[in-house]
C-alpha positions as CSV (number, residue, x, y, z in Angstrom):
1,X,0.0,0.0,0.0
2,X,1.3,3.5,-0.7
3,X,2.0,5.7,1.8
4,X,-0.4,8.2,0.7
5,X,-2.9,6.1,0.8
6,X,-2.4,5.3,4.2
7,X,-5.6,6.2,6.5
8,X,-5.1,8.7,9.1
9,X,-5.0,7.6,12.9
10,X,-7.3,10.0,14.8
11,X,-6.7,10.3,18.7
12,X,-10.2,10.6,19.3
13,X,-11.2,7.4,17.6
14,X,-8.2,5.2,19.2
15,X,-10.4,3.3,21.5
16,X,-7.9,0.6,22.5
17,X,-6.1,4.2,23.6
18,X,-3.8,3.4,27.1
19,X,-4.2,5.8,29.7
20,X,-2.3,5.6,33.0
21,X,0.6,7.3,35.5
22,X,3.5,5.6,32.8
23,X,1.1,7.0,29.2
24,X,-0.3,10.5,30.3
25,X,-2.9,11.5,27.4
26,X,-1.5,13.4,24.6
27,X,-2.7,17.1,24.7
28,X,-6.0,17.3,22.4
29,X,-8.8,19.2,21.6
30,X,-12.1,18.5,23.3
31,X,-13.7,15.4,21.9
32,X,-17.2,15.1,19.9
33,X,-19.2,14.8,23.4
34,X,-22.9,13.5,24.1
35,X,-24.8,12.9,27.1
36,X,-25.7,8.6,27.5
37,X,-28.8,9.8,29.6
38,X,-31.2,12.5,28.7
39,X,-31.9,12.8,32.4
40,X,-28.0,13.6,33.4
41,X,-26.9,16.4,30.8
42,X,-23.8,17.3,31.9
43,X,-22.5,13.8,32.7
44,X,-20.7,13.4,28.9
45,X,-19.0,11.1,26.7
46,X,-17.1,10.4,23.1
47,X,-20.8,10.5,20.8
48,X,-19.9,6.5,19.4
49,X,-19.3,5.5,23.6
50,X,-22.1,6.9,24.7
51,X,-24.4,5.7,22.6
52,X,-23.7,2.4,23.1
53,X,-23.5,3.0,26.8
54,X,-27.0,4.2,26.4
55,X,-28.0,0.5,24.4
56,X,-26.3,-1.1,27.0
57,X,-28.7,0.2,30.1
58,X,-31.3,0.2,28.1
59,X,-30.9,-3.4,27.4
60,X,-31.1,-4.4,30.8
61,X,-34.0,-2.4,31.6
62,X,-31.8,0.2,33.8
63,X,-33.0,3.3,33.1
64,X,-33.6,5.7,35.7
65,X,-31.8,2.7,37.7
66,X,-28.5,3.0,36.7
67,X,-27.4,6.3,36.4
68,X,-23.7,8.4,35.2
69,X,-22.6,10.3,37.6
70,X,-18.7,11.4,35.7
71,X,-17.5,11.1,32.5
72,X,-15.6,13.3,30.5
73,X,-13.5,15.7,32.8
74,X,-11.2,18.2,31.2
75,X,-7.0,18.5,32.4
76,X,-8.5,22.1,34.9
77,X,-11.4,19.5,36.1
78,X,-9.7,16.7,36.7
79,X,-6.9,18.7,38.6
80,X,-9.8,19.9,40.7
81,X,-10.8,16.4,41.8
82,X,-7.3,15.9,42.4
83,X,-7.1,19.1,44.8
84,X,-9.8,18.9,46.3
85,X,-9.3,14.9,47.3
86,X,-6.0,15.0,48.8
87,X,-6.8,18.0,50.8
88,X,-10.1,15.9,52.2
89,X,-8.6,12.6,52.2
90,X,-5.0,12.4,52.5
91,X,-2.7,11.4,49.1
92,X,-3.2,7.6,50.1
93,X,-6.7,7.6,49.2
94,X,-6.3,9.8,46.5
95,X,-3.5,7.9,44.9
96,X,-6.0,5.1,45.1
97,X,-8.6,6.4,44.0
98,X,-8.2,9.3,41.9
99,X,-5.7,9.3,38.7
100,X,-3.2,12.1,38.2
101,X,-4.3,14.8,36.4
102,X,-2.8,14.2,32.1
103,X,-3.7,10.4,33.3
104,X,-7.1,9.9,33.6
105,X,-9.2,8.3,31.7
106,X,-11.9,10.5,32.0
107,X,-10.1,13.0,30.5
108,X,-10.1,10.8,26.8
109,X,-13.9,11.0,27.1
110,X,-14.1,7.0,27.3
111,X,-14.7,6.4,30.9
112,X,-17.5,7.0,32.9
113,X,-18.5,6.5,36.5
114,X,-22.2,4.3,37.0
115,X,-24.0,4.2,40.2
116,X,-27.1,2.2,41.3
117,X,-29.6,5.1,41.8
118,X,-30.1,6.7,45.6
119,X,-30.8,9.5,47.1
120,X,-27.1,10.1,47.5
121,X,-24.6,9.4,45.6
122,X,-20.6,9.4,46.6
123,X,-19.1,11.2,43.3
124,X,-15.4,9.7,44.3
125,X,-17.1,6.4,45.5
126,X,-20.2,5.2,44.4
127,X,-22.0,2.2,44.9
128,X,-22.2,0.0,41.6
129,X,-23.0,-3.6,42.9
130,X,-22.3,-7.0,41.4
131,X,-25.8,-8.0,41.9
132,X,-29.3,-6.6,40.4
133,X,-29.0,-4.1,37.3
134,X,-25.8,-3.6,37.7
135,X,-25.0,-7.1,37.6
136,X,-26.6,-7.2,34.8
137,X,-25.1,-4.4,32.9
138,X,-21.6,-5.6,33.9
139,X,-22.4,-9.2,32.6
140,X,-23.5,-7.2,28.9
141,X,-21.6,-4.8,28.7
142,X,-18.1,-6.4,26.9
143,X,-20.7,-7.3,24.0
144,X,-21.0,-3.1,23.7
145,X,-17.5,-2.5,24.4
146,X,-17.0,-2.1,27.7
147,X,-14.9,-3.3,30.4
148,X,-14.4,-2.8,34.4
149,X,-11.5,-1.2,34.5
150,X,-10.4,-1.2,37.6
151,X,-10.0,-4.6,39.6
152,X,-8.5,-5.8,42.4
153,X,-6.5,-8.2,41.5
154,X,-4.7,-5.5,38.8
155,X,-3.7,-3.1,41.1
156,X,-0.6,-3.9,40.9
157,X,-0.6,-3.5,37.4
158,X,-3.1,-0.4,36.9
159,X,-2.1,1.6,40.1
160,X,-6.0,2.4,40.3
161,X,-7.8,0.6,43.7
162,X,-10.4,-2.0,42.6
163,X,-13.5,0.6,41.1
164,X,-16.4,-1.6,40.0
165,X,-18.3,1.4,39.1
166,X,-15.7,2.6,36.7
167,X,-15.9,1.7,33.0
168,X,-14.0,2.5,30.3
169,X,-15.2,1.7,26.2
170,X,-12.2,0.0,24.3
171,X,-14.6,-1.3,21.8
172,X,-16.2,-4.5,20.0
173,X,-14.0,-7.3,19.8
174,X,-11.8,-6.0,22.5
175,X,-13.5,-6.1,25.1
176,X,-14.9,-9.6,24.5
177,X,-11.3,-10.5,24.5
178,X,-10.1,-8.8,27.6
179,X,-13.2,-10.3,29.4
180,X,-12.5,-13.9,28.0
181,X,-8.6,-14.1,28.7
182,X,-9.2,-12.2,32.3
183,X,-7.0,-9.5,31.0
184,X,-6.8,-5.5,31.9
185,X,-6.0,-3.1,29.3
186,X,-1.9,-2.7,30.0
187,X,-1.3,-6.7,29.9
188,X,-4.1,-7.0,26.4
189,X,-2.4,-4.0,24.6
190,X,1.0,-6.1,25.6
191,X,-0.4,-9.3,24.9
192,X,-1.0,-7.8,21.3
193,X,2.7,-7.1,21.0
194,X,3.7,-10.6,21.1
195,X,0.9,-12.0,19.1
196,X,-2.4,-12.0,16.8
197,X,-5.7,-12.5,18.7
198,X,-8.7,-13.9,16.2
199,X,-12.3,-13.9,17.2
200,X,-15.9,-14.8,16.3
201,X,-19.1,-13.2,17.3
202,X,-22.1,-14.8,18.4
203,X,-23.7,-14.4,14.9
204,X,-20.4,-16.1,13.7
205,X,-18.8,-12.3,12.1
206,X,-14.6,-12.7,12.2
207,X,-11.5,-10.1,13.5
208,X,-8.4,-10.7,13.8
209,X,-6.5,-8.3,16.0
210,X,-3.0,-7.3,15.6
211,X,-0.3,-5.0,16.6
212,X,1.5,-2.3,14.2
213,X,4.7,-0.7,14.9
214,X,3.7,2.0,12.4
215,X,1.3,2.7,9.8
216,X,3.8,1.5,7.0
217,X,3.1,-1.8,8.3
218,X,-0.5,-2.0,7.7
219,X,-1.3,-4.8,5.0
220,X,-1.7,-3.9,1.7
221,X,-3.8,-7.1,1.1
222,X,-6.2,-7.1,3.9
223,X,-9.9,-6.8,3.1
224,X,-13.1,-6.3,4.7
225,X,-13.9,-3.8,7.3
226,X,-10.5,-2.0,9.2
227,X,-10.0,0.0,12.2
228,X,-7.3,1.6,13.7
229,X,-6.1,2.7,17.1
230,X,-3.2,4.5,18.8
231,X,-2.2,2.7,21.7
232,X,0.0,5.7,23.6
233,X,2.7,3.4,23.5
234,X,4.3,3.9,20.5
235,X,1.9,1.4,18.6
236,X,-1.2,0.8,16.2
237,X,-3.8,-1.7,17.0
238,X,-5.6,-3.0,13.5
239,X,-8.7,-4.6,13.9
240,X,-9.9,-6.2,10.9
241,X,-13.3,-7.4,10.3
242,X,-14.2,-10.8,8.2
243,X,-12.2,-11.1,4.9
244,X,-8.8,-10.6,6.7
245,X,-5.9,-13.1,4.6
């Protein structure tokens, strides 16, 4: 393939995108924003997350049971929450807790923060169970593209406390895959480095997922449906949909 002919990589779309303390997020415009619940305007996403965010609770009945309570932040926001945190809590908890501002999540506009609707709701905190509709949601929502985050037993790896009620959208099949091979996003993205991953949908639709050191080594005979992501790690992750050789 030529290299003019090469498709740009866009920051916004780069799903599989890795954000943490060791891959602050690139400076960037704001993204193309929407609101996943009508009833929580200012709660906002990336348009494409939320929407299927939106699928997702509808597709286990949560509305007005489920609701967003934070999800894009910009860098001044986010440095707030940060501020205001470790003067309340002590830089323990807020290491724990809270990313650094330039490496959080929210900030890409593909995470967002669900609670079980109450009467109050902890914003730093808030309750998300495993059980319920928000079992529910967390059992359905890889097949929309998003994962948990944030769990326990990566800690060591994420340097974010266990979070169930933080989710982040890396996409259809990825998630599916992180969810099968018990994976979180640094050891998938590293996973990817070493080798291909191929997949099959319920309605039996094929990707293969690979790893690109640069654009110049995209295939020149792949076919079917492509997409590409920026990792923040120096890489491209190609997903290519049914008809790959």
């Amino acid at each position: 393939m030529k290299s003019q002919t090469l498709p740009q990589v866009r920051l916004h779309t780069s799903y599989q995108i890795l954000v943490n303390q060791s891959h602050p997020l690139p400076p960037l415009a704001v993204p193309d924003l929407a609101a996943p619940d009508p009833a929580c305007p200012d709660v906002l996403m990336e348009r494409h997350a939320a929407a299927l965010l939106s699928a997702c609770i509808r597709a286990v009945n949560g509305a007005g049971k489920i609701i967003p309570v934070s999800g894009w932040r910009s860098h001044e926001e986010q440095q707030q929450i940060w501020d205001d945190t470790l003067t309340k809590e002590g830089p323990v908890f807020t290491r724990n807790y809270v990313a650094f501002p330039g490496c959080s999540e929210h900030e890409s506009g593909l995470a967002i923060d669900l609670a079980l609707a109450a009467p109050e709701i902890d914003f730093i905190r808030p309750e998300f169970p495993y059980t319920g509709v928000c079992g529910e949601f967390r059992r359905l929502a890889p097949r929309y593209g998003f994962v948990e985050r944030y769990r326990a037993e990566k800690q060591s790896i994420t340097g974010i406390a266990a979070e169930p009620w933080h989710f982040r959208y890396v996409g259809v099949p990825h998630a599916q895959l992180m969810e099968e091979l018990g994976l979180c996003l640094e050891e998938y993205l590293e996973l990817l480095r070493h080798r291909s991953l191929q997949f099959r949908s319920e309605n039996g639709r094929r990707a293969k997922v690979q790893y690109l050191p640069n654009l110049s080594a995209l295939p020149d005979n792949a076919s079917g449906y492509r997409q590409l992501s920026l990792d923040n790690a120096g890489g491209i992750i190609l997903t290519q949909w049914e008809g790959f050789v």
